[in-house]
Backbone as CSV, one residue per row, in Angstrom:
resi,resn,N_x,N_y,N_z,CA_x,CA_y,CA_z,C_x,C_y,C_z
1,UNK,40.261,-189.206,-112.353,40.204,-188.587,-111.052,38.783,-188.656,-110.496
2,UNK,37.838,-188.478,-111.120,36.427,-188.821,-111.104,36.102,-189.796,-110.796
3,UNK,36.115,-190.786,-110.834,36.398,-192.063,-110.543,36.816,-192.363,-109.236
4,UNK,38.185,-192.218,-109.232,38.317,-192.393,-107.876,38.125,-191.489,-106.867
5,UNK,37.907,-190.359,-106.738,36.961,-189.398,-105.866,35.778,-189.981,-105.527
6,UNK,34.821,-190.702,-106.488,33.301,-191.094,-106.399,33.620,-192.264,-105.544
7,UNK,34.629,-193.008,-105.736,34.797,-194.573,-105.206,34.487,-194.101,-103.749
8,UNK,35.808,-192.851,-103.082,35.777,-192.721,-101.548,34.206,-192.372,-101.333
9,UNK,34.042,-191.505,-101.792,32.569,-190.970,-101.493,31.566,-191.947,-101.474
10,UNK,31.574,-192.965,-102.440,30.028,-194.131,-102.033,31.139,-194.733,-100.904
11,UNK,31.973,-195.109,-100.946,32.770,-195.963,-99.888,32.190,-195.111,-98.182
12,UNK,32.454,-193.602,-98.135,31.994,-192.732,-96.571,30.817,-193.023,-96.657
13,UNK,29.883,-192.851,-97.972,28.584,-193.069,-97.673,27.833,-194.366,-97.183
14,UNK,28.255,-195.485,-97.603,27.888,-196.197,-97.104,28.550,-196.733,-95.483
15,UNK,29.805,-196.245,-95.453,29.711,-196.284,-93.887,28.778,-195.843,-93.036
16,UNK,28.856,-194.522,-93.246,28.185,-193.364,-92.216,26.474,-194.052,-92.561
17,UNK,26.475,-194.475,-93.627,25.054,-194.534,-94.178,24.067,-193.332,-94.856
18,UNK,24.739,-192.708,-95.168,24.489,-191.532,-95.711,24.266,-191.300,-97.205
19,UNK,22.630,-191.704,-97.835,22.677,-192.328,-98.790,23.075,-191.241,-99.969
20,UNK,23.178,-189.973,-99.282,23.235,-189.005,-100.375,24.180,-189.223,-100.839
21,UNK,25.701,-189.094,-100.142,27.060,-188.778,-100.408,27.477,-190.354,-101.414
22,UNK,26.804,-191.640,-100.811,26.789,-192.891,-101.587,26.380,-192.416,-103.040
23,UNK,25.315,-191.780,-103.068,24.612,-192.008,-104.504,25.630,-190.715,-105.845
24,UNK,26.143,-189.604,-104.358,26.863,-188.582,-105.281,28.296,-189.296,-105.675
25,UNK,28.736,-190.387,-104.987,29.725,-190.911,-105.312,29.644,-191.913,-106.827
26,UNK,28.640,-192.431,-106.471,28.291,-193.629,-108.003,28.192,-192.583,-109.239
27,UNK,27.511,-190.649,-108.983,27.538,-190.273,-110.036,28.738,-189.902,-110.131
28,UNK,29.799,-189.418,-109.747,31.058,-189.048,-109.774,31.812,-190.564,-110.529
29,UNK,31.374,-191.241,-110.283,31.971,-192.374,-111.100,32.057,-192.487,-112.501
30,UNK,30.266,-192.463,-112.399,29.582,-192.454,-113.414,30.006,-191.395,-114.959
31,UNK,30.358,-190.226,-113.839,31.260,-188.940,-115.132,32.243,-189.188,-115.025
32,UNK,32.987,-189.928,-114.526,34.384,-190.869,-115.087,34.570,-191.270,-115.847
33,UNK,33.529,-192.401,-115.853,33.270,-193.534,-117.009,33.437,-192.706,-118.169
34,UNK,32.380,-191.560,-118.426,31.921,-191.380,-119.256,33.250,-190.142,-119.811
35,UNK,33.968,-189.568,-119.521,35.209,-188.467,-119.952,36.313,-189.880,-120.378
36,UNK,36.313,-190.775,-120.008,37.176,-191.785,-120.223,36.548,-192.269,-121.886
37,UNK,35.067,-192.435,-122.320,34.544,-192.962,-123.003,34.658,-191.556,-123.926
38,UNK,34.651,-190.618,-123.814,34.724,-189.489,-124.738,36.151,-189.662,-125.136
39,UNK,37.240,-189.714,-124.324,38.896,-189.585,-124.529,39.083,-190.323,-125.524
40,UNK,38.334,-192.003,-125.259,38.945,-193.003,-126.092,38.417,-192.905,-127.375
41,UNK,37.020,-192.357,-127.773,36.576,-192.149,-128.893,37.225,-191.228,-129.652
42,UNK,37.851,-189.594,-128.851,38.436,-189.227,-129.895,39.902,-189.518,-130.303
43,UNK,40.261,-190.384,-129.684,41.435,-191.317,-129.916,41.720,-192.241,-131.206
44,UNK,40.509,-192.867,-131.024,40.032,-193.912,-132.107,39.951,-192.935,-133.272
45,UNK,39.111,-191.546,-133.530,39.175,-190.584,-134.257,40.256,-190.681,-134.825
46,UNK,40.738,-190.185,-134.343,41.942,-189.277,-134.899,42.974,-190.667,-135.520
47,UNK,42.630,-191.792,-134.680,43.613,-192.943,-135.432,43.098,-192.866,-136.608
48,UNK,41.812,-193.162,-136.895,41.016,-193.395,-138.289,41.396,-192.387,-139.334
49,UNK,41.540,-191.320,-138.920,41.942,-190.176,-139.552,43.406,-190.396,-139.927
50,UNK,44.456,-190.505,-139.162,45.730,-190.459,-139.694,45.688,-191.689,-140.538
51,UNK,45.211,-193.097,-140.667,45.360,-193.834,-140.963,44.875,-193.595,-142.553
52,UNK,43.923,-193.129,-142.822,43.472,-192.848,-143.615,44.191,-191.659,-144.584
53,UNK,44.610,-190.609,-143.754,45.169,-189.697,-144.382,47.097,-189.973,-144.517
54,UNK,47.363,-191.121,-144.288,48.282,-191.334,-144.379,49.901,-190.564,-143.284
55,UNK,48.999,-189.948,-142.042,50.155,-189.108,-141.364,50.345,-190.310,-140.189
56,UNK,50.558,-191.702,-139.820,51.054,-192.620,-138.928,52.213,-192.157,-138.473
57,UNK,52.553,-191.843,-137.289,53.855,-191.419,-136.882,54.504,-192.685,-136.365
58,UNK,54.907,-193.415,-137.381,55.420,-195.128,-136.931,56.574,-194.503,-137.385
């Protein structure tokens, strides 16, 4: 959702030219990226973990 909230926001900002709302948009991206990069890590976690501990729900 972060992500695409930030997209509109640099998208108005650089219309209007309004470098603030541009630059608050790239960080709104930016904490996208990064909750996406936390999600997938503890994803990978927890695979490593079941895999290991033998609970695979295959």
């Amino acid at each position: 959702m972060d992500k695409l909230k930030g997209k509109g926001k640099e998208a108005v900002g650089k219309l209007t030219g309004d470098h603030r709302k541009e630059a608050e948009g790239k960080a709104d991206q930016a904490k996208g990226r990064a909750k996406d990069a936390v999600d997938e890590a503890g994803d990978r976690a927890k695979g490593i973990k079941d895999s290991l501990s033998g609970d695979d729900d295959k």
